[in-house]
C-alpha positions as CSV (number, residue, x, y, z in Angstrom):
1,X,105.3,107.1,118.4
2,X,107.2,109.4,116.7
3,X,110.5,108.6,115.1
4,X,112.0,111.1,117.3
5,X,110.8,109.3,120.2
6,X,111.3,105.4,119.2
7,X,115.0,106.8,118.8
8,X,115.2,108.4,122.0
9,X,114.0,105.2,123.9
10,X,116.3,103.1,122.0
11,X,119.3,105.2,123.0
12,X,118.0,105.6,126.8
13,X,117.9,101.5,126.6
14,X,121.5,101.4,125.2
15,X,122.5,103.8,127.7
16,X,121.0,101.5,130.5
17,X,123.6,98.9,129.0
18,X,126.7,100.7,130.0
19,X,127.2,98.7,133.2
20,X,126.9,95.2,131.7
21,X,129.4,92.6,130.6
22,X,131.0,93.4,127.2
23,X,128.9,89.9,125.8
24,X,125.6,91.2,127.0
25,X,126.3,94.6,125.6
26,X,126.9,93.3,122.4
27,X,123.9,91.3,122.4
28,X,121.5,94.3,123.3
29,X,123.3,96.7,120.4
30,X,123.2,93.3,118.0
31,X,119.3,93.6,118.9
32,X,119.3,97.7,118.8
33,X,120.4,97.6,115.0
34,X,118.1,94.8,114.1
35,X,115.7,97.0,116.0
36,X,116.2,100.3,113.6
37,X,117.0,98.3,110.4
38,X,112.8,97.0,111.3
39,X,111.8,100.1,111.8
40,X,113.3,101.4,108.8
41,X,111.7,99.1,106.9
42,X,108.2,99.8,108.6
43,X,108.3,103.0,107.8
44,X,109.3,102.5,103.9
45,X,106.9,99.8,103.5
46,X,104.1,102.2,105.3
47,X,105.3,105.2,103.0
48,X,104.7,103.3,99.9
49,X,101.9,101.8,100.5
50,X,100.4,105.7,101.5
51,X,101.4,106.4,98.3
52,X,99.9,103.4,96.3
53,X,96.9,104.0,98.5
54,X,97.2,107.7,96.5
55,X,97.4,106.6,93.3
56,X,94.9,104.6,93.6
57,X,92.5,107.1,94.8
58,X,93.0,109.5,92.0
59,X,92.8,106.4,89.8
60,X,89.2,106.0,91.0
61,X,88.8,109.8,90.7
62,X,89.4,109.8,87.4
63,X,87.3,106.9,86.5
64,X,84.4,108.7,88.0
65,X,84.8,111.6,86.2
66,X,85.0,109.4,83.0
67,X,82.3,107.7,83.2
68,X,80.2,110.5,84.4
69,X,81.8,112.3,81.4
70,X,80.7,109.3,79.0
71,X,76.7,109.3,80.6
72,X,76.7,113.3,79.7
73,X,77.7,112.6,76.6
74,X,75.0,109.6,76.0
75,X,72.3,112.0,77.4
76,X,73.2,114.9,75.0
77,X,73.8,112.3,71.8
78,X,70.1,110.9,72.9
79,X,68.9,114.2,73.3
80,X,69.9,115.0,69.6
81,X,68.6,112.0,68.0
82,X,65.0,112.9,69.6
């Protein structure tokens, strides 16, 4: 679901709301907010752990390349000592 579309729903369920008792009502927007500060926080938490999950990648990318680096470097020194 996009985040267009979770806030579309969530305004169409407020909407719905209109009609109740001023108690109720407060109740469902009370849940509405708790709703969107979750989401919120979803998303963040999701975002950050894409981006760890990024760094960590190019982490191991790098490591490869290192140690491929230091075996090239091995062969060639043992080349020249033979």
């Amino acid at each position: 679901m996009t985040q267009q579309e979770f806030n579309e729903q969530l305004e169409s369920i407020l909407a719905k709301t209109a009609d109740l008792p001023a108690a109720e009502r407060a109740k469902i927007i009370e849940t509405a907010d708790a709703t969107r500060a979750r989401d919120k926080e979803i998303r963040e938490s999701t975002s950050r752990a894409r981006l760890a999950l990024d760094d960590w990648r190019l982490r191991q990318k790098y490591l490869l390349f290192d140690a491929e680096a230091t075996l090239r470097e091995a062969r060639a020194q043992q080349d020249e000592d033979v």
